[in-house]
N, C-alpha and C positions, 0 to 999 in steps of 0.2 A: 460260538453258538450262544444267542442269550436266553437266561431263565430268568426273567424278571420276576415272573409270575409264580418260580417253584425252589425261589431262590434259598429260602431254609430248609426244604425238602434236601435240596442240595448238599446244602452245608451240613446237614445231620446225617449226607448216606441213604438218603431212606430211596430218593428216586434211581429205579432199575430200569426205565423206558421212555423213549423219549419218539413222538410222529414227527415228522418232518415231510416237508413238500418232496416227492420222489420228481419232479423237474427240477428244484433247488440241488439236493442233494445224492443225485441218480448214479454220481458217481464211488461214494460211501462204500467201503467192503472188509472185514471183519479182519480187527487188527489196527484197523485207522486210531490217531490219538485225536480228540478233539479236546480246545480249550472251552471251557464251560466259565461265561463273563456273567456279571448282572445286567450289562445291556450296552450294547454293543453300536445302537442308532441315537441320536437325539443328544448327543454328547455335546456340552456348551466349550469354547475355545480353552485351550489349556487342560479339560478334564482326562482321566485317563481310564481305561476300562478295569473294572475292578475285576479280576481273577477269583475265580468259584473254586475251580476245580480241573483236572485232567480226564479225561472222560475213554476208555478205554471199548470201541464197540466191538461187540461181543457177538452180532447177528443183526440181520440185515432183510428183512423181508418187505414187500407191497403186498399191504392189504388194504380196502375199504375203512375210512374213518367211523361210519357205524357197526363194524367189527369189535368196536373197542366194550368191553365188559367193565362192571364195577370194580372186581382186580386190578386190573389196569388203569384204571383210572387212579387207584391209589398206587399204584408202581408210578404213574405218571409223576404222582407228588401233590395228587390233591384230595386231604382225606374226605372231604362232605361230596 
């Protein structure tokens, strides 16, 4: 999974939550390991994915993207 975008949120611990497309990832269920990459598409010949993190999920629900509060949006890993 890449976190281009929350890639030192990552690296510091601070991200607790992560949205994901529920057709991409419908199968997902509490317990799964995921590897957390810096970016995982757009890789020129030869590059390798840089390794973040192991990502251990913990809960698993669908909800509405405009559900998402200011909390969470810092659990996402974006303080402003």
């Amino acid at each position: 999974m890449s976190f281009a975008l929350t890639r030192r949120a990552i690296e510091l611990r601070l991200k607790t939550v992560t949205r994901r497309s529920v057709t991409t990832w419908r199968h997902l269920q509490v317990g799964d390991l995921l590897r957390a990459v810096y970016k995982c598409q757009g890789l020129k010949r030869g590059e390798q994915q840089e390794r973040l993190a192991v990502i251990l999920v913990t809960g698993v629900r669908v909800e509405p993207l405009e559900a998402i509060d200011a909390d969470d949006v810092r659990r996402e890993g974006f303080e402003d």
